[in-house]
N, C-alpha and C positions, 0 to 999 in steps of 0.2 A: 169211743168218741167223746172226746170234753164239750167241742160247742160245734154248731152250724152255721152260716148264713148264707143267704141266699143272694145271688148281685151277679155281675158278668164282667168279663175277662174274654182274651185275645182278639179285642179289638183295638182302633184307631184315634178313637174319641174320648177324653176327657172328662169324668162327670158324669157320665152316660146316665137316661133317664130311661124308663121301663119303653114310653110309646118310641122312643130314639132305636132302643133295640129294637123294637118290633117292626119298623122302618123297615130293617134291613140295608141300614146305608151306614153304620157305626163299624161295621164286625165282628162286633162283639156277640159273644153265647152264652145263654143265661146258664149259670152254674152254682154250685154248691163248692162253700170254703170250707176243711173241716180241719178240726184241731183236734190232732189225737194222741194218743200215749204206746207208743212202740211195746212199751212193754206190758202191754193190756191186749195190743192187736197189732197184728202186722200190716204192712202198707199193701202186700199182695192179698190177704182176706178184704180187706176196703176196695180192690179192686175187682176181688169177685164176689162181693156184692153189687157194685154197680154194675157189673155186666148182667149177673140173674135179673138184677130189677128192670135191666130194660130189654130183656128178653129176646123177640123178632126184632124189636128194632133197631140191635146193634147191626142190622145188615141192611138198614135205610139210611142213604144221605140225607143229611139235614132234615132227618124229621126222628120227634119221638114220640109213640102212637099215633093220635090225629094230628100233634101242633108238628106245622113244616113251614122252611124255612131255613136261613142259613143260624140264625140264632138258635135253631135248635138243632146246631149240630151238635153231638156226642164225644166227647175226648176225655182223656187223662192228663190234667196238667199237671207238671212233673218241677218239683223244686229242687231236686239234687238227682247228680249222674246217675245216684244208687235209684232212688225214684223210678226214674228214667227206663234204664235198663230192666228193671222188673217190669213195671207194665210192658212192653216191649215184647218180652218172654213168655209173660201172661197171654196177650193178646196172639202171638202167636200160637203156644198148647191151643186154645181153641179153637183158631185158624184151622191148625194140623184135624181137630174133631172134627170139627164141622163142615172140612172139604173145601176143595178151591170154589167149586160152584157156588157156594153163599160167602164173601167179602165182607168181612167186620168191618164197616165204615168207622168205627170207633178211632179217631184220633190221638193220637199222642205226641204234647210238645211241651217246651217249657213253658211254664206260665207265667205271662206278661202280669201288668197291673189288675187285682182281684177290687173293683167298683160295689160295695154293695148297694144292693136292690134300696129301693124307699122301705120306709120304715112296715108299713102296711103286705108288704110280700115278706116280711121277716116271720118264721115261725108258722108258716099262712095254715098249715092242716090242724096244728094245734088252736089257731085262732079261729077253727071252723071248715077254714076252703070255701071250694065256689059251694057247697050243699048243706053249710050251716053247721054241720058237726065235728065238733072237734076232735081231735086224736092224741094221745096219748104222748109226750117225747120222755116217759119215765124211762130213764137204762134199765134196759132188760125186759121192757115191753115185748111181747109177742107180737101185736099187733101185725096185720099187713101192714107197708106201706103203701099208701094209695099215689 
């Protein structure tokens, strides 16, 4: 992965500001934009990272861990057919794993307008987070993600 930022996408509004999203009257879902190198990592390992990292809760509507809500719903926004169709595939194998009984809530669509967040949610676990300590965004860090 070359860079990150943090902001929200597939919603209605314009501009969108952090307490607008948190509303829940925008549509918009707080997300991660990342800029990467195909030939470093593939668009399907990116997607099954995001799914380990959100563990149970790719099988919760609009919530991830405690934060719930339609802004945190979970999806794959998809910038090309090839995109598209992998996650799609992906998200399906682990459908097929994990049984009809638990439903991947994880969404998949094309992705509208990417808003970033204000400056102060950019980078936010490296600049501390909510508990002061910061983390690591060296490539190749071990680190957990929190």
């Amino acid at each position: 992965v070359i860079c990150t930022a943090v902001g929200y996408c597939q919603g209605e509004v314009e501009r969108p500001t952090y307490n607008a999203v948190c509303s829940a009257r925008t549509g918009h879902t707080e997300a991660v934009q990342l800029i990467f190198d195909p030939k470093e990592t593939s668009f399907r390992v990116l997607c099954s990272v995001l799914m380990s990292q959100l563990g149970r809760s790719m099988f919760l509507k609009d919530q991830v861990g405690n934060d719930r809500g339609p802004q945190y719903r979970h999806g794959i926004y998809t910038h090309t057919p090839e995109q598209r169709a992998e996650a799609e595939a992906y998200l399906k194998e682990i459908q097929e794993k994990v049984g009809a009984d638990n439903k991947i809530q994880t969404e998949v669509e094309d992705a509208q307008i990417f808003w970033p967040a204000e400056e102060y949610h950019q980078q936010y676990l490296q600049k501390g987070g909510r508990f002061g300590e910061g983390q690591s965004a060296e490539k190749g860090c071990k680190d957990t993600i929190r």
